[in-house]
Wavefront OBJ file of the C-alpha trace (Angstrom):
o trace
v 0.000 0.000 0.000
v 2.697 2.512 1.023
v 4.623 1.474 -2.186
v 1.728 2.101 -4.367
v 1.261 5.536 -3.336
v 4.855 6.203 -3.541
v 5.016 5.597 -7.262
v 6.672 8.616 -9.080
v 3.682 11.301 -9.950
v 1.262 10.060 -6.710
v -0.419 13.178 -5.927
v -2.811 13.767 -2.864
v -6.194 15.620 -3.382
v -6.130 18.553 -1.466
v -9.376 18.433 -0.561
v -9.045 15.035 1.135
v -9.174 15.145 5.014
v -7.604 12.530 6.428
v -8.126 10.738 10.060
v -5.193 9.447 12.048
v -6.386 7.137 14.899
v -4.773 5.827 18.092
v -6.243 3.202 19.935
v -8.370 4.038 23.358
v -8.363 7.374 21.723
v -11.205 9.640 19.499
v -9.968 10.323 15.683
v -7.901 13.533 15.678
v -8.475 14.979 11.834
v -5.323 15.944 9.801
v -5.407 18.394 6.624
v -3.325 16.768 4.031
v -2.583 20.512 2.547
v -0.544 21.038 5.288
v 1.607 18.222 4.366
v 3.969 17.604 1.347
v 3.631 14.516 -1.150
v 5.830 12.119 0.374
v 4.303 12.803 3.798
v 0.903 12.866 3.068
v 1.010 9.705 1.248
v 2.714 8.451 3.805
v -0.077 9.414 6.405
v -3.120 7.883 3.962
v -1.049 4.465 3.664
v -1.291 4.714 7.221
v -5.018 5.684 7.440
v -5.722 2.545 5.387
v -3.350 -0.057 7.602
v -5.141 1.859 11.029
v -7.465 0.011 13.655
v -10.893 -0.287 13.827
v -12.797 3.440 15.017
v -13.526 3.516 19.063
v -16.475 1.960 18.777
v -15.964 -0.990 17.195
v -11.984 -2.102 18.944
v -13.270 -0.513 22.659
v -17.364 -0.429 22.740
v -18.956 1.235 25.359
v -19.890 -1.140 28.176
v -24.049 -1.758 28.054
v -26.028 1.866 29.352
v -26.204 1.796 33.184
v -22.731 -0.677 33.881
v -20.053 1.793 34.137
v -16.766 0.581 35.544
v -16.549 3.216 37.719
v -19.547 2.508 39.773
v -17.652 -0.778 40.757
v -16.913 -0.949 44.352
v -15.034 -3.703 46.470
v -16.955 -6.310 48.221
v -14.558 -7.181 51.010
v -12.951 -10.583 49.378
v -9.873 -10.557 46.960
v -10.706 -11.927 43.007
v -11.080 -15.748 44.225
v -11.941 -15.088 47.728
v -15.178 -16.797 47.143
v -14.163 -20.079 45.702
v -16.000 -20.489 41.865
v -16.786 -24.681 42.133
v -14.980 -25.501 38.722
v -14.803 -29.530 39.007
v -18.315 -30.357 40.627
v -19.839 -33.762 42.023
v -23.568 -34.666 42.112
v -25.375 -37.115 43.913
v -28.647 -38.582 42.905
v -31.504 -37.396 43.893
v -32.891 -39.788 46.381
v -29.498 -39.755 48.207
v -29.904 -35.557 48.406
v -30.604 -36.343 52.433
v -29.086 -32.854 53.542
v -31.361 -30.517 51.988
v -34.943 -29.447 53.626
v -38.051 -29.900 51.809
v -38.843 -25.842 51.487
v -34.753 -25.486 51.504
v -34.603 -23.253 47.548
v -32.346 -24.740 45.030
v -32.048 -24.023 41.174
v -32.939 -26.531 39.018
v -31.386 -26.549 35.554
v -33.044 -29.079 32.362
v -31.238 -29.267 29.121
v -31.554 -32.204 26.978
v -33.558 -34.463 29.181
v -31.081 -33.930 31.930
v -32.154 -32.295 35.084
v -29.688 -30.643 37.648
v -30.294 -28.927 40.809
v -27.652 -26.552 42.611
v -29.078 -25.934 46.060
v -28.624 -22.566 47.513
v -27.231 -23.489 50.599
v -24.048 -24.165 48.496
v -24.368 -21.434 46.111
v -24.123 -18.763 49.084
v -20.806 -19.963 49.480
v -19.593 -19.981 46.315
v -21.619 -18.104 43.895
v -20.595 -19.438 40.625
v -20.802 -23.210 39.137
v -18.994 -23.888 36.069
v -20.187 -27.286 34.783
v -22.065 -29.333 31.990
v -25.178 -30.400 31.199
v -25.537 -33.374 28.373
v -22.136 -31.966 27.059
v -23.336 -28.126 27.280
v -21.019 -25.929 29.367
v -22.765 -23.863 31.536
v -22.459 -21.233 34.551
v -24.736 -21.430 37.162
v -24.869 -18.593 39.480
v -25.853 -17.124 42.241
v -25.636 -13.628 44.158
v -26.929 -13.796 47.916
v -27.378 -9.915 48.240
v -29.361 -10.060 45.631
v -31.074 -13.358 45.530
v -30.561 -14.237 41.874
v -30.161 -17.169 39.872
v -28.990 -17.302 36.736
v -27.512 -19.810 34.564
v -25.192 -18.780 31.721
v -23.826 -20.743 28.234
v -20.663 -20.679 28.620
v -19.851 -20.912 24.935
v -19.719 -18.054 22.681
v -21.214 -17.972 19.476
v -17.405 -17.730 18.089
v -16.608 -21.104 20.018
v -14.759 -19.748 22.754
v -15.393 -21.508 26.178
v -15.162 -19.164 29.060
v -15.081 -20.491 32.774
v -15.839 -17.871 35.760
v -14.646 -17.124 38.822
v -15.410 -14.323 41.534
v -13.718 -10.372 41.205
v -14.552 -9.760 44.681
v -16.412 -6.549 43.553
v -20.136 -5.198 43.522
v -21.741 -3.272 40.753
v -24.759 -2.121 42.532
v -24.647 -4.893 44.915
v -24.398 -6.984 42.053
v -21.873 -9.994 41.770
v -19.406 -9.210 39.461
v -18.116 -11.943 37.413
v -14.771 -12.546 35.491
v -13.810 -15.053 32.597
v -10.183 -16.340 33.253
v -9.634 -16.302 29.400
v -9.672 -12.669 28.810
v -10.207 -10.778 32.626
v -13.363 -9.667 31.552
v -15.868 -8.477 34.036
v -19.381 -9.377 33.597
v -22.802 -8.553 36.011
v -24.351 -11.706 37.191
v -28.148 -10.497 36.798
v -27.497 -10.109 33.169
v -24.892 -11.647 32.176
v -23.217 -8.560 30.115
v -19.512 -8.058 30.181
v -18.966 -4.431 31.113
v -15.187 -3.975 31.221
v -12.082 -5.661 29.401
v -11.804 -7.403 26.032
v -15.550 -8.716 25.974
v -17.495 -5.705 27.031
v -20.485 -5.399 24.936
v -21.143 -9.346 25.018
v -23.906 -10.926 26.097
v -24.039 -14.885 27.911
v -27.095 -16.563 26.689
v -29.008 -16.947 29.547
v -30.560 -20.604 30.103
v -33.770 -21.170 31.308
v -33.496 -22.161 34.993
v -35.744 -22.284 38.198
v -35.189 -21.155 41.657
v -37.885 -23.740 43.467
v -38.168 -25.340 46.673
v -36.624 -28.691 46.867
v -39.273 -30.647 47.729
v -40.878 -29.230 44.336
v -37.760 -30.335 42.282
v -37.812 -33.901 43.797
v -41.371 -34.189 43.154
v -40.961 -33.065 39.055
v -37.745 -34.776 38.473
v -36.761 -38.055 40.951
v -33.880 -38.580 38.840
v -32.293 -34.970 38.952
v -28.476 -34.893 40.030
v -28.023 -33.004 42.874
v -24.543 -30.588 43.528
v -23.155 -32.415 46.252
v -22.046 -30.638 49.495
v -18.284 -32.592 49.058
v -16.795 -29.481 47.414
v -13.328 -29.934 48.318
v -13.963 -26.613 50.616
v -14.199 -26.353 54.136
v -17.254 -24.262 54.149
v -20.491 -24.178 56.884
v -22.900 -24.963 54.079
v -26.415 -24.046 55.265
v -25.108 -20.969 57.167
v -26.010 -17.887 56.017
v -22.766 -15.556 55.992
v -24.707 -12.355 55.017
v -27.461 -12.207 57.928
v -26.474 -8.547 58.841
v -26.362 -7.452 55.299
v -30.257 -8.847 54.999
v -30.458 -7.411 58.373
v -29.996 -3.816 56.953
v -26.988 -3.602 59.662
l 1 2 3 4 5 6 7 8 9 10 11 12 13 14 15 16 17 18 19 20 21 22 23 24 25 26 27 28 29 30 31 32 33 34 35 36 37 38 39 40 41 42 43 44 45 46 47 48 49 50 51 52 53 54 55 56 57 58 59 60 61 62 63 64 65 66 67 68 69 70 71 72 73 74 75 76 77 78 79 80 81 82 83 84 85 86 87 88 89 90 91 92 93 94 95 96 97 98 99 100 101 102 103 104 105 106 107 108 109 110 111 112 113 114 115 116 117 118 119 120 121 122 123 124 125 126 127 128 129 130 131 132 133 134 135 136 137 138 139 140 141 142 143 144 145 146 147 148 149 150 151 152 153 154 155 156 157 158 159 160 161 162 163 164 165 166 167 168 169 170 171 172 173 174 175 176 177 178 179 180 181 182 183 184 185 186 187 188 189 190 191 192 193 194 195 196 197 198 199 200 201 202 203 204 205 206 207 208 209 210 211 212 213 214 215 216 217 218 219 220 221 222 223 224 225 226 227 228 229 230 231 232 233 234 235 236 237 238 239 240 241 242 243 244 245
């Protein structure tokens, strides 16, 4: 490209306004007249060969998610343990939950799962399968929210989640450890880092009483409470926080 406007008698139309980009920053416009041949040529070549405009390499995070209103939620990224290599019991052997006890059942391709809360509290983010399907479940005790994510991007990418210890109005924030992105947990949009403007494909999950799940599915899979985490599973650590105190 350079080359080819190099060739002896290249001329630049005055009239032609060119745009020099950076990335992270707006397009700063440049008058070719106020250059000579070889420079201006120079500069188009380069206007060619430049990255995509602002809005297409760094898009604006989805309208009310701003980075800024981020604020720490007491735990370092990972303080809260993401389960990323989970075991299930069957159903009938699911002896440690209550009947009215809430739990999120999960059905893909004739397979039912259920992630009880109890566990969830504690560690806020599943990353599993269902009948070969990667999925997130998750879960955000100051808000009481359930959601269950495809973890696979419609470019193929598999992303697993863990915890960024942060709020985004009281929100659990979520990161991919492929790219750092953050991403809300009610919505499942990334906000910040490589992936902002994407969008997990929410599943369609249930937060139900047990007793409820049992009764619809007897064959469900069950998270079981052998985590691999020493954790007081049916103890609610945020009592003051629903307490208002």
């Amino acid at each position: 490209m350079v080359r080819s406007l190099l060739l002896e008698g290249a001329t630049v139309d005055p009239a032609d306004v060119l745009l020099a980009q950076s990335p992270g920053r707006a397009a700063r416009p440049i008058d070719v007249r106020s250059l000579g041949p070889l420079a201006a040529a120079i500069a188009l070549a380069v206007a060619a060969c430049s990255p995509p405009t602002n809005d297409e390499a760094n898009p604006a995070p989805p309208a009310g998610l701003d980075p800024d209103d981020v604020v720490s939620g007491g735990p370092p990224p990972d303080g809260i343990p993401s389960i990323d290599d989970p075991a299930f019991v069957e159903a009938r052997h699911a002896d440690f939950l209550a009947p009215q006890e809430p739990v999120i059942l999960l059905e893909h391709a004739g397979l039912q799962k259920v992630y009880p809360i109890r566990i969830l509290m504690w560690h806020e983010i599943v990353n599993d399968e269902v009948a070969g399907l990667p999925v997130a479940v998750t879960y955000c005790p100051l808000c009481n929210t359930g959601v269950a994510f495809r973890r696979e991007l419609d470019d193929g990418r598999v992303l697993d989640f863990g915890t960024t210890g942060k709020l985004l109005h009281s929100n659990l924030v979520m990161y991919d450890r492929q790219t750092g992105s953050w991403w809300v947990q009610a919505t499942g949009d990334a906000f910040d880092g490589p992936l902002t403007g994407r969008r997990l494909e929410a599943l369609p999950a249930q937060m139900v009483a047990w007793a409820d799940a049992r009764g619809r599915f007897a064959d469900a899979l069950v998270l079981s409470p052998d985590t691999g985490f020493d954790r007081d599973y049916g103890r609610n650590p945020y009592v003051h926080y629903d307490g208002g105190r």
